[in-house]
N, C-alpha and C positions, 0 to 999 in steps of 0.2 A: 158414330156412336162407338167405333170399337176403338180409337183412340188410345180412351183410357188405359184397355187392355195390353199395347204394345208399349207400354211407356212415354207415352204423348198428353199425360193429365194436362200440360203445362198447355198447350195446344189447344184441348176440347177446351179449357176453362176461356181461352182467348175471343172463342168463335162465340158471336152476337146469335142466336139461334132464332130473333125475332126476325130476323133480315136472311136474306137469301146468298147462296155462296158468291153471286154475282156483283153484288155488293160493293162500293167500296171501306166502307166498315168491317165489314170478313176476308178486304185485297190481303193483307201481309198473310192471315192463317191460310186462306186458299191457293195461295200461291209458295207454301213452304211443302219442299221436297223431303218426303218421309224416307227413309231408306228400308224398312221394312217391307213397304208397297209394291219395291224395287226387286224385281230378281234378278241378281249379278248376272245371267246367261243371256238378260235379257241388255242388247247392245245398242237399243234407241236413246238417245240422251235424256239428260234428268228432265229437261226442258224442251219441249219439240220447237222446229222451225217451223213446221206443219202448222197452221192452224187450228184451236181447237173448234167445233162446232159444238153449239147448242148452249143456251143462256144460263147454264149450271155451270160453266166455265168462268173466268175474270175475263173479260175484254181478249175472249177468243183464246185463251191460252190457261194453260193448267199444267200441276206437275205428274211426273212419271207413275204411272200406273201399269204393274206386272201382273196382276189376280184379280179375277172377277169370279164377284158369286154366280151361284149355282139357279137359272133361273127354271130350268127343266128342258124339257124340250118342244115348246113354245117355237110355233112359226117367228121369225126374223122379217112377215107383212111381204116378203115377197114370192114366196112358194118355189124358191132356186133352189132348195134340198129337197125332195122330195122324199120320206122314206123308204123303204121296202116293205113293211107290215102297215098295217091300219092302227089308227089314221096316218094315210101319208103325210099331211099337213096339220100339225097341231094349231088349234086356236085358240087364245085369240093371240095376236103378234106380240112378243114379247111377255105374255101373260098377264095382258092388262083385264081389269076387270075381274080381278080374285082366280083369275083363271091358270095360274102359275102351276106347273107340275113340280116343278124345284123347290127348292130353301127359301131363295130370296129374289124380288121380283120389283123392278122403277116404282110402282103401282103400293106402295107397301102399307096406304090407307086402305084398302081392300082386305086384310087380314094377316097377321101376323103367324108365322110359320114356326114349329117349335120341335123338340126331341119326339115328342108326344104323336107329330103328326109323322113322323118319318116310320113309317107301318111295314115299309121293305127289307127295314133292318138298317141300324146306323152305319154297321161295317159294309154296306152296299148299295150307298147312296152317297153321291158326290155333295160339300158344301162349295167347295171354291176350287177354281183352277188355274193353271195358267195363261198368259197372254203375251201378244206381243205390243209396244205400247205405240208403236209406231205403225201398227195395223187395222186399225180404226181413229179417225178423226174426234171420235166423240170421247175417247178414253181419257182418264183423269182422278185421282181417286176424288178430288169435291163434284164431282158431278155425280148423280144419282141416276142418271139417265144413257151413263156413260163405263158403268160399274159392276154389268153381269153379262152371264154368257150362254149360251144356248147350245143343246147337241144336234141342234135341227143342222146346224153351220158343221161336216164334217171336218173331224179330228184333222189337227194341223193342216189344214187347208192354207197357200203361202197367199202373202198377201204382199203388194208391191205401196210403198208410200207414194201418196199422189195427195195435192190439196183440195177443197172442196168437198162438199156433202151432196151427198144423193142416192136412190136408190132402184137398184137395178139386178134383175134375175139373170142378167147374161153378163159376162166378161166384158171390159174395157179394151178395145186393139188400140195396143199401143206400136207403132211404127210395124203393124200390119202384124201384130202378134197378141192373142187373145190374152188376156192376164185380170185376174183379180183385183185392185186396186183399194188402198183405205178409205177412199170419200164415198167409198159403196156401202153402205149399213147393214146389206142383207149378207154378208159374208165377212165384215168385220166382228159381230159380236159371236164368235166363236173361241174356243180353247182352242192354243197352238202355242209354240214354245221352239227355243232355238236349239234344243237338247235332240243329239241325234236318235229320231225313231222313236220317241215317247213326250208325253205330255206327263207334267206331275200333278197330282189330284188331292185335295184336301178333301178324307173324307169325313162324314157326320158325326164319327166315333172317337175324331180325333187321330186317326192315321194318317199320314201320307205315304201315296204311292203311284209308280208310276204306271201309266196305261200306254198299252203301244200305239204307236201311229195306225199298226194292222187291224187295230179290235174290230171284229164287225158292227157295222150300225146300230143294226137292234140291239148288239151289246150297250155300244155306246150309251144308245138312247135308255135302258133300261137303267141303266147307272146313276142317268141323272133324276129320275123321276120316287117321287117320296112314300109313295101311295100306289104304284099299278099293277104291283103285285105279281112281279115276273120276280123266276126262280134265275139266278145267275151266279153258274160257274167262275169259281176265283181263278182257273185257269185259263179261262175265257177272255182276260186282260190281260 
């Protein structure tokens, strides 16, 4: 739906909306590479060799995707971040079931999110952030399931491309060395960026800016949530 907005009328007007992105009646729009999507820092190809997972994809493959909304911070279904403040584990995963703390959320028959509901203040509340697209299997901008991010996943946490989908609260040993990998969901749908020492944030108000690698969690976490009512220092990021 934001499309229109970036100069892509020509696009949204193409996409059959009775039919699903999987489609082959929606192959050529779902498979056309938006450059806006794209963040130049970001150095995964326009078109991955990876795999995509998940049936919001064309026959396992989708284009580059650098930004994902703001889901809040919504367990990722596997409890691998724990917080530091209460609740350690937000629920429900992903914030299905209306239960989203962010903007925008896979689930988005459940309730639509607006300026109205962001009560923390627009200047202190994340809509969209960075990604790396080669960092999750499921990323894509036609998939909807594949197109938000969570603060439960700490800040720039690295992620190793690997194919496959699954999901796992501990690391992958790869040739006897623990690593993060993309086919893991509980630690791909997080913000991370290849810009050294910060992540850049699109906030509610319409600002960008950046947040450091360093910010503490509960910062973190406070940033992305619309409604919870924590006081946060702008030097605190």
């Amino acid at each position: 739906m934001i499309l229109p907005y970036v100069e892509q009328t020509s696009l949204f007007n193409a996409m059959n909306f009775t039919y699903g992105s999987e489609t082959l009646i929606n192959s050529t729009v779902c498979m056309t590479y938006v450059s806006v999507y794209a963040c130049p820092s970001d150095t995964s190809p326009n078109y991955s060799v990876i795999g995509r997972d998940d049936n919001g994809n064309w026959q396992g493959q989708g284009p580059k995707l650098s930004y994902l909304g703001n889901l809040g911070d919504n367990d990722t279904q596997c409890s691998a971040f724990p917080f530091p403040n209460a609740p350690a584990i937000r629920n429900n995963g992903f914030g299905d079931g209306g239960t989203a703390t962010g903007i925008i959320c896979r689930q988005g028959q459940y309730g639509a999110y607006g300026i109205r509901d962001v009560t923390d203040g627009t200047s202190n509340t994340f809509a969209a952030g960075e990604t790396i697209f080669y960092s999750c299997n499921w990323f894509s901008w036609i998939n909807g399931n594949g197109s938000t991010g969570s603060t439960c996943v700490p800040i720039n946490t690295q992620v190793v491309p690997r194919g496959g989908g699954s999901a796992s609260a501990t690391q992958t040993v790869v040739n006897g060395v623990p690593i993060w990998t993309s086919d893991n969901w509980c630690v791909g749908f997080g913000f991370r960026s290849q810009h050294p020492g910060i992540v850049n944030f699109l906030f509610c108000d319409g600002s960008t800016r950046a947040v450091k690698s360093s910010v503490a969690r509960v910062t973190y976490r406070a940033l992305s949530t619309r409604a919870g009512g924590e006081v946060i220092d702008a030097t605190a990021y």
